[in-house]
Structure formats: structure tokens, C-alpha cells
Backbone as ProteinMPNN parsed JSONL, in Angstrom:
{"seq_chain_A": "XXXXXXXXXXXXXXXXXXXXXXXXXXXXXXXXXXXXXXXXXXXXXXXXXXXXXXXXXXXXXXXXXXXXXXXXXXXXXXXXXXXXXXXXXXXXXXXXXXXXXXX", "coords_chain_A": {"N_chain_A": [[75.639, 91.426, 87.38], [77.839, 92.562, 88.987], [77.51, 91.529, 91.514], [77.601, 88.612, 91.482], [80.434, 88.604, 90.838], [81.098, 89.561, 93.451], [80.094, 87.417, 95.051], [82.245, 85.783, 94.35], [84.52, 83.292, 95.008], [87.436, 84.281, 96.233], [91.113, 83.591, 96.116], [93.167, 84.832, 98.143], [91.371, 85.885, 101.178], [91.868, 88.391, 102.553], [91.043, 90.281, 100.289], [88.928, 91.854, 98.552], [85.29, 92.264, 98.035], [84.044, 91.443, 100.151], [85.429, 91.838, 102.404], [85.086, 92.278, 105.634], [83.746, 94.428, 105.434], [85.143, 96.872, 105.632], [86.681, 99.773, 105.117], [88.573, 100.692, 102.644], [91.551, 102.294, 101.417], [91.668, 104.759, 98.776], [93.005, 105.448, 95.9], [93.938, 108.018, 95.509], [94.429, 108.085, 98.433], [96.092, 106.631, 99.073], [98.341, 107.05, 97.759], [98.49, 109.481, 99.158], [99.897, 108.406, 101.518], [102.112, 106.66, 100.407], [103.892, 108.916, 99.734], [104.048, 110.281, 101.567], [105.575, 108.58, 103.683], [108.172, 108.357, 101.922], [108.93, 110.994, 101.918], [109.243, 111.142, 104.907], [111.344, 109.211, 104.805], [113.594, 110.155, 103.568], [114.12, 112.489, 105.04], [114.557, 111.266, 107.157], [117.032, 109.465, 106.335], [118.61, 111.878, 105.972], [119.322, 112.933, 108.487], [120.187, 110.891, 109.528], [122.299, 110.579, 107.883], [123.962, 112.652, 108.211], [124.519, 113.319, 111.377], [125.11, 110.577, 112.017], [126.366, 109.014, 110.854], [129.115, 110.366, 110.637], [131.271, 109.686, 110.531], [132.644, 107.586, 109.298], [132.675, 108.919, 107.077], [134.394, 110.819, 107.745], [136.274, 109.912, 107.579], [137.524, 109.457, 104.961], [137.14, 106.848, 103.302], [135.24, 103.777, 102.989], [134.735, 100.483, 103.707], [134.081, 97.388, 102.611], [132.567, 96.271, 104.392], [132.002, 98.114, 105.841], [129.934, 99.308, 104.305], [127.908, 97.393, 104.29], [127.085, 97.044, 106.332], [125.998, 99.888, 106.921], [124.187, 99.894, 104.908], [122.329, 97.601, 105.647], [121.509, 99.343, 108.387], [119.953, 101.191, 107.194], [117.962, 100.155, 105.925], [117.048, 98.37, 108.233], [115.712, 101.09, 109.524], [113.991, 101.901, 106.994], [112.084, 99.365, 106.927], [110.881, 99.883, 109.235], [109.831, 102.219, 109.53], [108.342, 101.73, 107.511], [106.659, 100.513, 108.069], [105.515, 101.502, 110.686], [104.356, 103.813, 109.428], [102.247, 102.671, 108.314], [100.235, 101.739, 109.825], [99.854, 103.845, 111.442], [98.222, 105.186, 109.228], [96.183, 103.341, 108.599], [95.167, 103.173, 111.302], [93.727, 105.737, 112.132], [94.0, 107.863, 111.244], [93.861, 107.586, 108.775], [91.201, 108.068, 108.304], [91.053, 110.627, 108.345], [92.697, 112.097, 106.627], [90.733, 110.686, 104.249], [88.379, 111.785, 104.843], [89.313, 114.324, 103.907], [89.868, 114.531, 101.268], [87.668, 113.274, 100.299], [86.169, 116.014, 99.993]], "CA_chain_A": [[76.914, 90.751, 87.201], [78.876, 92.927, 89.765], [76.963, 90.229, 92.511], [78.153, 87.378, 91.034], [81.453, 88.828, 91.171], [81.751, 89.9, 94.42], [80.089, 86.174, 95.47], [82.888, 84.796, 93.62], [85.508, 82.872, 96.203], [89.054, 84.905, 96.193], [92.454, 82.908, 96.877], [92.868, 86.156, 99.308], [90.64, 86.316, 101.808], [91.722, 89.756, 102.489], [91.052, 91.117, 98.996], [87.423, 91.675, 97.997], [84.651, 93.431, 98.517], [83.177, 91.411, 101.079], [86.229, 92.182, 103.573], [84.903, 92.662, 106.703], [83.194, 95.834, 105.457], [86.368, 98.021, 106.217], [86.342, 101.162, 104.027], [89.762, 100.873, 102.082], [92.36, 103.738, 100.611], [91.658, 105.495, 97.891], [94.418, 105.689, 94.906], [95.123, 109.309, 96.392], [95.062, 108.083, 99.727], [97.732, 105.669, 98.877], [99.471, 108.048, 97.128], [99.467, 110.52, 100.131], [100.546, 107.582, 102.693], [103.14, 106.255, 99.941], [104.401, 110.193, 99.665], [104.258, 111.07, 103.344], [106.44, 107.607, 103.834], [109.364, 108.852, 101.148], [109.658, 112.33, 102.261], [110.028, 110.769, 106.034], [112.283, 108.464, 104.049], [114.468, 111.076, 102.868], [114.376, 113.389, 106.032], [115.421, 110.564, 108.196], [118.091, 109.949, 105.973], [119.537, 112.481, 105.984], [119.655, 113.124, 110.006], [121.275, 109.546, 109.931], [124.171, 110.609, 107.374], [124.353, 113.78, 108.977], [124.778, 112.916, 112.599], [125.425, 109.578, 113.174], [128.087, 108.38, 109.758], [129.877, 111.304, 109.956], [132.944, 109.129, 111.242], [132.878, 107.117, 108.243], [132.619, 109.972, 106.104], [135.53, 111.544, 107.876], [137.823, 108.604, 106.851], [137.471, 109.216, 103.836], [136.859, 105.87, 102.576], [134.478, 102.885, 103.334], [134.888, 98.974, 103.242], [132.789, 96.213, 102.108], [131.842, 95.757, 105.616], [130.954, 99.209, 105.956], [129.029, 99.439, 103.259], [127.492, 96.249, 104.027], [126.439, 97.755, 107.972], [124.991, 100.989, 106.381], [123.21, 99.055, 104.331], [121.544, 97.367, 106.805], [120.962, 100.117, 109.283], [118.935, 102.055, 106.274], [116.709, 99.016, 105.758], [115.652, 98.298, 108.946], [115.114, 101.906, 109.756], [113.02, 102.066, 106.252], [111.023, 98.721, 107.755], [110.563, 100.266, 111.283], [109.385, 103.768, 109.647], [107.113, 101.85, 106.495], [105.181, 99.809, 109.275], [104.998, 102.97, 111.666], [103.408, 104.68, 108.419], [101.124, 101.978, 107.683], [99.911, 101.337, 110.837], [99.084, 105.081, 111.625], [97.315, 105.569, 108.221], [95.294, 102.432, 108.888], [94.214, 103.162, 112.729], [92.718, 106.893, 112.579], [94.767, 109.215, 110.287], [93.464, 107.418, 107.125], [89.637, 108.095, 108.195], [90.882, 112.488, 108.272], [92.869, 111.62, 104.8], [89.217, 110.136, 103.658], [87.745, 112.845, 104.645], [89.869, 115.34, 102.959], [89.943, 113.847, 99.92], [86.505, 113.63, 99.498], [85.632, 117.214, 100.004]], "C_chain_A": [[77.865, 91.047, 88.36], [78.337, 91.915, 91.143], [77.055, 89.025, 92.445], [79.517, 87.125, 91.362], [82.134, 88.944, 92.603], [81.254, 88.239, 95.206], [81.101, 85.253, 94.775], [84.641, 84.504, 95.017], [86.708, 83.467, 95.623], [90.171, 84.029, 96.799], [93.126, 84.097, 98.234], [91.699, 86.307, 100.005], [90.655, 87.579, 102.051], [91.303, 90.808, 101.353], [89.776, 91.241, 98.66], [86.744, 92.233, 98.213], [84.111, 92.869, 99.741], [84.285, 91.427, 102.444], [86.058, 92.823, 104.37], [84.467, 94.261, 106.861], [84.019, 97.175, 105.652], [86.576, 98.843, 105.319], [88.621, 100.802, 103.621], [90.17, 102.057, 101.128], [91.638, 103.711, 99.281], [92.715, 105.146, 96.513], [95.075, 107.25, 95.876], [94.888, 109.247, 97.635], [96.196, 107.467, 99.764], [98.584, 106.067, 98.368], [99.87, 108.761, 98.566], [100.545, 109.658, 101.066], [101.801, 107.405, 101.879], [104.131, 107.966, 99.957], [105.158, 110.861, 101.364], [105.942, 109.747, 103.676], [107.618, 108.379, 102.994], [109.718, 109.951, 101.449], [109.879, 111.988, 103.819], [111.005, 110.172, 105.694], [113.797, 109.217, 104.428], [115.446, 112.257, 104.297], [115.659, 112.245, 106.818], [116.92, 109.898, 107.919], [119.113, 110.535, 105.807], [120.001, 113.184, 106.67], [120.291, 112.195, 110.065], [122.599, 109.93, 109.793], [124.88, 111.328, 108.269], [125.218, 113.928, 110.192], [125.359, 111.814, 113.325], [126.705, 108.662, 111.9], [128.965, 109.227, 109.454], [131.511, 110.816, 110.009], [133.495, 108.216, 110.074], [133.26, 107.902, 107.093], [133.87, 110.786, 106.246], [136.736, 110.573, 107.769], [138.163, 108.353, 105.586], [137.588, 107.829, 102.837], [135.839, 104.519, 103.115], [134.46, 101.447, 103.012], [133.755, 98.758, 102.758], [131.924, 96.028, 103.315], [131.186, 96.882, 105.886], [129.282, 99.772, 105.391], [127.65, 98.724, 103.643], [126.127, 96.839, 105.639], [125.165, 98.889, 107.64], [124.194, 100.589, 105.961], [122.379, 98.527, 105.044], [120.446, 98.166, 107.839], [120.053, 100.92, 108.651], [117.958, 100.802, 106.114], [116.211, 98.743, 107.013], [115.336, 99.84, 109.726], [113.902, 102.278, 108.883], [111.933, 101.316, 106.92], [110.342, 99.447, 108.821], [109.582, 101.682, 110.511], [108.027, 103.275, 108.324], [106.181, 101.254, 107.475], [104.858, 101.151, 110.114], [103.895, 103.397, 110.784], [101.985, 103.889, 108.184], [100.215, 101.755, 108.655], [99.13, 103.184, 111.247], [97.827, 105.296, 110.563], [95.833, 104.93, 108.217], [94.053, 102.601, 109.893], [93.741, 104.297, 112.848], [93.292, 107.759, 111.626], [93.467, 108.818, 108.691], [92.141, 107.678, 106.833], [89.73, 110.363, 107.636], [91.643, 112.388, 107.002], [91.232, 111.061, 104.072], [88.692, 111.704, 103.36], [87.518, 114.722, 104.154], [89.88, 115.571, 101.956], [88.776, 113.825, 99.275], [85.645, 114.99, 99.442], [85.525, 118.15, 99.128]], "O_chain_A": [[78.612, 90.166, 88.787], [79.326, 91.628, 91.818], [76.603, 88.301, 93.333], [79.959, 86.105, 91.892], [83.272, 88.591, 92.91], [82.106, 87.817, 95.988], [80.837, 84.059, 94.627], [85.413, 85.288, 95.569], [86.997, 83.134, 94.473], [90.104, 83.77, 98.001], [93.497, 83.588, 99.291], [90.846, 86.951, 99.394], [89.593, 88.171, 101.857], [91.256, 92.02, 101.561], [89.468, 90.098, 98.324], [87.184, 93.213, 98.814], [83.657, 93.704, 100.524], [83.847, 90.985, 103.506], [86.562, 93.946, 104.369], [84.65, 95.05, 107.788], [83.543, 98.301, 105.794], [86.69, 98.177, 104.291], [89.57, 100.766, 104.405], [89.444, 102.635, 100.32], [91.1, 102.705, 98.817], [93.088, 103.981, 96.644], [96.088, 107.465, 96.541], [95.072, 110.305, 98.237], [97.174, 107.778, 100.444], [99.694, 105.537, 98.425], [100.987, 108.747, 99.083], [101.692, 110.024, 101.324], [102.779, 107.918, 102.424], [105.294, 107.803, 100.325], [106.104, 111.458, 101.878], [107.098, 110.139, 103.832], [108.068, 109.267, 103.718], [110.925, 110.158, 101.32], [110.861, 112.61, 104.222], [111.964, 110.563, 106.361], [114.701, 108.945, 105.218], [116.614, 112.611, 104.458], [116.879, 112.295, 106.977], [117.791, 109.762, 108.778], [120.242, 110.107, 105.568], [120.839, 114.018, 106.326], [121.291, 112.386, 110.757], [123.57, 109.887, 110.548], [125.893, 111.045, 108.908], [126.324, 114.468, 110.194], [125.851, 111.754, 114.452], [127.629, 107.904, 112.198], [129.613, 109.19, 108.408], [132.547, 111.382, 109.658], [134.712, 108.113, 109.916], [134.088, 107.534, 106.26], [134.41, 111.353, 105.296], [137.945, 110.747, 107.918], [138.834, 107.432, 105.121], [138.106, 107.883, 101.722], [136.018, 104.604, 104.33], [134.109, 101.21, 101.857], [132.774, 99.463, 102.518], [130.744, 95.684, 103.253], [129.985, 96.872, 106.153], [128.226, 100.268, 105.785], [126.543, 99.217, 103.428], [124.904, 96.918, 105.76], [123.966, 98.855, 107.919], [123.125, 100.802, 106.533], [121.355, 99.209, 105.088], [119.262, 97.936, 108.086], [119.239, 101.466, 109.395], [116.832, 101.166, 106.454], [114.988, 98.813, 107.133], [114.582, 99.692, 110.688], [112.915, 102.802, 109.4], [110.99, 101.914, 107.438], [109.132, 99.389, 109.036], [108.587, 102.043, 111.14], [107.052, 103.991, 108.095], [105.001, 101.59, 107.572], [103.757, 101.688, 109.988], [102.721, 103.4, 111.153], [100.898, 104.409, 107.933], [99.11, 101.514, 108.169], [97.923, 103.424, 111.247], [96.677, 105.528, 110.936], [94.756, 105.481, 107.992], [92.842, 102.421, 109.769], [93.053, 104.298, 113.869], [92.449, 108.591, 111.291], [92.689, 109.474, 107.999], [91.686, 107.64, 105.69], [88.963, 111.078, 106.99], [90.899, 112.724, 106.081], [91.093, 111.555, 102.954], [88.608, 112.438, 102.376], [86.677, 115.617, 104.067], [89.902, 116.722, 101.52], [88.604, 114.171, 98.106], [84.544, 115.014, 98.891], [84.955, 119.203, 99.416]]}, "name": "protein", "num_of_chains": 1, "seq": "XXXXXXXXXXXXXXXXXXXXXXXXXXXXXXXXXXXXXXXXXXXXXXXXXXXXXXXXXXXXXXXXXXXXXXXXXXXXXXXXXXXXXXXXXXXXXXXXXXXXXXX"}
């Protein structure tokens, strides 16, 4: 049955088993990558507030526009730092995660 299945056409080409043979994550590899991502998250965070909004912070108060900026500048630093992550995990890290994992 499981040969039937995997000959069965997917609306995803990327999704399946017959995808280009490429060894895919784990659950706890995707955990570590999703983990490793949130605690860079967090760090980089909180070198941003730290260092670079302290001028906002020392005005004690913040507009709509401010708000609106920060906002921003945390999203595409998250983007910029979840592709970095994904992209490392993908091209050589995720084979020494494999091979940790299964030991």
C-alpha cells in the first residue's frame, strides 16, 4: 500500500517521498533549528533594545509612528535571521544535527 501511496501525484511537488531523494529534518531536528532560531530571536533582541532604541526609551514615551518603525525593524530583522537559519540548517549544519540525533 505504502507504493501506491508514494506513486500517488501530490498538488506539492516538493512534498513527498519521491523529492529528489533529499534526506529531510527530523521532528527534533526541526525542533533544534526552530529553538536555535528563537533563542537568536531573543538575543538579538535584546542587543537591538539595548543599544540601538535606547533614545526612544530615554524619551520616555513613543508614538504611533514609533511604534509603527520598531515594528518593522524587528520583522525584517526576524526575516533576515529566519532565512539565515534556514538556509544554514539546510546546506551542511543539518547533515551534523542528523548525525547527532541519531546517535
Amino acid at each position: 500500500m505504502s507504493q501506491c501511496l508514494a506513486e500517488w501525484p501530490t498538488p506539492y511537488p516538493s512534498v513527498g517521498p519521491n523529492f529528489g531523494g533529499n534526506m529531510q529534518q527530523s521532528k527534533l531536528e526541526s525542533l533544534i533549528e526552530v529553538n536555535t532560531n528563537i533563542a537568536t530571536g531573543f538575543i538579538v533582541s535584546y542587543i537591538f533594545w539595548t543599544f540601538f532604541l535606547v533614545d526612544w526609551i530615554e524619551q520616555g514615551y513613543v508614538t504611533i509612528h514609533d511604534n509603527f518603525i520598531i515594528t518593522m525593524m524587528f520583522t525584517v530583522i526576524a526575516v533576515i535571521r529566519g532565512y539565515l537559519w534556514r538556509r544554514f540548517f539546510n546546506a551542511g549544519f543539518h547533515k551534523l544535527v542528523h548525525q547527532w540525533v541519531i546517535r
